[in-house]
N, C-alpha and C positions, 0 to 999 in steps of 0.2 A: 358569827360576830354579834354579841348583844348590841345592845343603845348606848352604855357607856364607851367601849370601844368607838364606837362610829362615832359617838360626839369629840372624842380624844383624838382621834384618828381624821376628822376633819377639818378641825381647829388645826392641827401638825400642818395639813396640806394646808390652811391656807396661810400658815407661819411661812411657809415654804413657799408658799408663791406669790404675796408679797413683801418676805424682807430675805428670805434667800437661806441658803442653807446654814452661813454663819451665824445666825439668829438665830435657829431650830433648838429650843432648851427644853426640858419640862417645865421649868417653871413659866416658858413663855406657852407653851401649849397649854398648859395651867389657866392665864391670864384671859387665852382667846375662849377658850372652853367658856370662862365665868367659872371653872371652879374652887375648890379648896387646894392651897399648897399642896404637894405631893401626889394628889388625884392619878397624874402620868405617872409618876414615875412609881406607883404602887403597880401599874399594871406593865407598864416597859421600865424594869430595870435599869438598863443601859441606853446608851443611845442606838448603839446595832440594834437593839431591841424594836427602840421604838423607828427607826430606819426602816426595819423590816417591816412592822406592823404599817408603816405609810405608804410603803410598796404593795403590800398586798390587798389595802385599799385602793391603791391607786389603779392599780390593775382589775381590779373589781367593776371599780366604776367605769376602764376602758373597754373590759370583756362588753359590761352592758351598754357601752357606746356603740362598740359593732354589730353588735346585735340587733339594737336596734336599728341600727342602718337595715340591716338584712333583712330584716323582718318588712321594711318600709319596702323593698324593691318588689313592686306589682311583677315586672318584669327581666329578665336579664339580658340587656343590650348593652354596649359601650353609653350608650347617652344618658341612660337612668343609671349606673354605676355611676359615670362622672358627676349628674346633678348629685347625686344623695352622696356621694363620698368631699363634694364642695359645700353642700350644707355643713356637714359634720365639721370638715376644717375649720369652713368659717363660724361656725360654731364655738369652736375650742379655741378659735382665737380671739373673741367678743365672749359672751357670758360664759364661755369656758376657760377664759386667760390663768384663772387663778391656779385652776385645777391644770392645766398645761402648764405653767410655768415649773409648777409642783414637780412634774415629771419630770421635765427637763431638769430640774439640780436634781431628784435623788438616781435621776438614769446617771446624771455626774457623779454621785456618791458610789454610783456602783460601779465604775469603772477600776475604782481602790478595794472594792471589797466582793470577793467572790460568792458568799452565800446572796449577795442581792442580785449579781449575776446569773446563780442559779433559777432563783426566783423570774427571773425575764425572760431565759430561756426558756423555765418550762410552760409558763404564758404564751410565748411565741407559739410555742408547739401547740398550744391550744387553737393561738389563731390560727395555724395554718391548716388543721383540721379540715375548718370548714371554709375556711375562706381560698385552700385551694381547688377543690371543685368548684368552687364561685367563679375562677378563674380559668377552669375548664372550661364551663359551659361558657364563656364569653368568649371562646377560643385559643384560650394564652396556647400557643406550642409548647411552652415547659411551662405550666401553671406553678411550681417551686421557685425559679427564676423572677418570673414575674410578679410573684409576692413580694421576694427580697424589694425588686425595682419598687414597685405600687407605694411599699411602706419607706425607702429611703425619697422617695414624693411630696409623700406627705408627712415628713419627718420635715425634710426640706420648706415647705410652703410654709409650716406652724413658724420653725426658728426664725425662717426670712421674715414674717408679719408680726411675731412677738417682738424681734430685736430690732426691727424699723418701719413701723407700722405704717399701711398705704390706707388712705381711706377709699381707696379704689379697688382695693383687694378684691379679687375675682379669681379664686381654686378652680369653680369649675371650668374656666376655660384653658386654666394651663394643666390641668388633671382632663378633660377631653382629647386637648393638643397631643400629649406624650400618651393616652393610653393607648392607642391602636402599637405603637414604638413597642411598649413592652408588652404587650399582649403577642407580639411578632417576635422579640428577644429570643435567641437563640441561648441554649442551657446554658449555667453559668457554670465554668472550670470547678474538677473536684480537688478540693485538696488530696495531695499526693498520703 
């Protein structure tokens, strides 16, 4: 992805995370950019276009949100997992708000549209990579299980603190609370 893209493509997320997906135009991603008419839409045609192009930033910038996490754990315990994955919430939900809100509508947008579908799933499957032996070695009994749990968590924790925001918000103690739960979680049913 060159510097144009990335500047196009950031401008979109933050179209998207604060005035919402009905607002999402090129000529508004134009506006945020600072650049000339047409700039976006020279390079995303359509809006599926540039939908897609925002997703695959967005995803970008989440791959290197977990990573970074990963890379900060000195060690692998339930308690350094909980503190470093309550940073990163409360993270995403303070100077990361804009870029999480982002998510949240175009995860909405994909709900209608299945190549952005695609696009998540094959993401997903990159986290699970590596984030399920992360979940091994902490003991999960089904480390596949407990990813699903870990990430509807903090799926959970973001919507709850975006949509009514505590100034007391504290992830790492209800993410300590429920991890030993799903680290113990027994397999989750296969589809038939």
């Amino acid at each position: 992805m060159d510097a144009r893209q990335r500047q196009l493509l950031d401008a979109a997320i933050t179209v998207l995370g604060t005035r919402g997906t009905r607002h999402l135009t090129h000529r508004a991603v134009d506006d945020q950019a600072a650049l000339p008419t047409g700039s976006t839409s020279n390079r995303y045609r359509t809006r599926e276009a540039l939908l897609a192009g925002v997703l695959t930033r967005l995803l970008d910038l989440e791959t290197t949100g977990w990573n970074h996490l990963a890379g900060n754990l000195d060690q692998i315990d339930p308690d350094t997992v909980a503190t470093a994955l309550g940073t990163l919430v409360h993270d995403l939900t303070t100077t990361g708000r804009t870029l999480t809100l982002a998510r949240l509508a175009i995860f909405a947008e994909a709900a209608h549209q299945p190549a952005l579908q695609q696009q998540i799933a094959h993401r997903q499957r990159d986290l699970a990579a590596w984030a399920t032996p992360l979940l091994a070695a902490l003991g999960a009994r089904h480390p596949a299980t407990a990813l699903r749990l870990l990430l509807a968590l903090v799926d959970g924790l973001l919507n709850n603190q975006l949509a009514n925001p505590d100034p007391a918000f504290d992830p790492t103690t209800a993410i300590a609370t429920v991890l030993p739960a799903i680290l113990s979680a027994p397999a989750a049913p296969q589809p038939a």
